[in-house]
N, C-alpha and C positions, 0 to 999 in steps of 0.2 A: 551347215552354212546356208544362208536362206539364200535364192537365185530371184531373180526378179525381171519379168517379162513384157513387157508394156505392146500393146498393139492397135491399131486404130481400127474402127470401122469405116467403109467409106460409102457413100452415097447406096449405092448398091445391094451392100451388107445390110445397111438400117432397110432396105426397101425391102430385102428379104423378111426380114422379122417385121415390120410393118405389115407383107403380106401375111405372114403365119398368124398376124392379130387378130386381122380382116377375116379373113378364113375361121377363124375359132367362133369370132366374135358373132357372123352369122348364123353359126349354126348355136350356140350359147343361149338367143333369146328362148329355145324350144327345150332347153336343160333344165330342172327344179333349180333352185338355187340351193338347198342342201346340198343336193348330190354333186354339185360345182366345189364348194366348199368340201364336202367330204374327201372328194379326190384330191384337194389340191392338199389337205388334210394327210392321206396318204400318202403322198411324194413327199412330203417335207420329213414324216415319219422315218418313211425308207429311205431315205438319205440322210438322217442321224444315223442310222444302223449301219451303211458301209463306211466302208476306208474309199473316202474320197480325198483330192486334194484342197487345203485351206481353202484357198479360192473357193473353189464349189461353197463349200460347207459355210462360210460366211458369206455368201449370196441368199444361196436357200433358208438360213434364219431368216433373212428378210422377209421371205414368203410365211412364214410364221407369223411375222408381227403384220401383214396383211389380215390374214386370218382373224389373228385375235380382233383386231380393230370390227371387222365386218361379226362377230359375237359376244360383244361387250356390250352387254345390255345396260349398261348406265351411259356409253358412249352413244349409242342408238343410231348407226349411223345409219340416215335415212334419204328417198329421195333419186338427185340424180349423184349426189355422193357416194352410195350406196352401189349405185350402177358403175356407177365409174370405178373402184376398187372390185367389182362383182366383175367385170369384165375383164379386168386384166389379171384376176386368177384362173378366170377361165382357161389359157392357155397350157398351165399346169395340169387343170383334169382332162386334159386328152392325152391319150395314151400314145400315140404318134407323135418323134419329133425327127428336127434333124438328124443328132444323132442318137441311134438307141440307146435307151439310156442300160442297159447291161453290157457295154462298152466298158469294160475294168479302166479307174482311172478319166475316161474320156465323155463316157455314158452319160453325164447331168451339163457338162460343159454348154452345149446351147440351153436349158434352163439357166444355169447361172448366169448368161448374159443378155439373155431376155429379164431374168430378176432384177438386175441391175438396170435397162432401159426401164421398166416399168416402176422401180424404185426413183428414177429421176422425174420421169412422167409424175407421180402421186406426191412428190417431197415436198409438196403443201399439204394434202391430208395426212403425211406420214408426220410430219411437223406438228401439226394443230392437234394428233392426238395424241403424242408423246406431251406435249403442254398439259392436255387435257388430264393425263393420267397422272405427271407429276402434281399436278393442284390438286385433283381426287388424295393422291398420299397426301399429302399436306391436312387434306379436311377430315382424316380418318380418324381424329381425337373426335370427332362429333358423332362417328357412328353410334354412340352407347347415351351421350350426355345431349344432344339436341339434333335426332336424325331425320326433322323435318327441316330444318333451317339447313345441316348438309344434303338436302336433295334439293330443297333450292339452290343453296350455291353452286353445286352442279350442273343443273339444268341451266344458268347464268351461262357459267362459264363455257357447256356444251355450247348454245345459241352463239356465245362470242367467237369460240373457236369456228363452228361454220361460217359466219360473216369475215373472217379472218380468211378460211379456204376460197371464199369466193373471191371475194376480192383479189387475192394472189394470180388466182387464175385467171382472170381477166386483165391484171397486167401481162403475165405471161400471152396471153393469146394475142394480145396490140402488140407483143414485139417479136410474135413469130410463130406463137403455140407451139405443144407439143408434140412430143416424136408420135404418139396414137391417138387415136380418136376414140375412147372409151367414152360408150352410149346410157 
């Protein structure tokens, strides 16, 4: 029988993990950006592999579809988009967190809800590329029969979908901005 837990964070809690951002996010610009990726690449790995709780385990996919998005070479996400999903996995390739994560059970809990802020933070980029990917399926009859006209259409659609991210975000920011400052 499923049990169901609901908890708030309060001013405090978000400043906590606001601080853990800050703190990453400085030391990040002096990181490769492979080796950012590659870690956050392994935590998502090694947590398919335990017995964590749902919860966990459907946060941390999240962090997956970050990933893909930042090495989806037809997505090309570039720029300050690029920086902005670059930065908020960065969090993931440190190896320090609240709690350790070899914690049975307990151990990924603050990734999952740092996932989860940073998933609301980006769910305009997580948006524009899920769009972006369903239309890519869509135009996949033209890989074989006209694969210059689907690289057009792609490169269309990529350009519409970033004018789409921006613009979100600069509503978002006239009515409050976001929980991080992702550089």
């Amino acid at each position: 029988m499923p049990f169901r837990i609901d908890f708030e964070l309060t001013d405090s809690d978000l400043d906590y993990f606001r601080k853990a951002m800050r703190d990453v996010q400085a030391t990040a610009h002096s990181r490769d950006e492979k080796e950012i990726i590659a870690a956050a690449s392994r935590l998502a790995a090694e947590t398919g592999m335990r017995a964590l709780p749902e919860f966990v385990k459907v946060r941390l996919r999240k962090l997956e579809g970050l990933i893909h998005m930042l090495e989806d070479t037809e997505w090309r996400l570039e720029g300050h988009h690029r920086a902005r999903v670059l930065g908020a996995i960065a969090y993931f390739a440190e190896p320090v967190d609240l709690i350790p994560d070899q914690i049975a059970g307990l151990g990924f809990l603050d990734d999952a809800i740092m996932v989860e802020l940073v998933v609301r933070d980006l769910e305009h980029e997580i948006e524009s590329y899920a769009d972006f990917c369903r239309y890519r399926d869509e135009q996949k009859h033209l890989e074989t029969s006209n694969p210059e006209l689907r690289l057009k259409r792609l490169e269309k659609r990529r350009r519409a979908m970033y004018a789409r991210m921006e613009a979100r975000r600069e509503r978002r920011e006239r009515r409050g901005g976001s929980l991080f400052r992702f550089s």
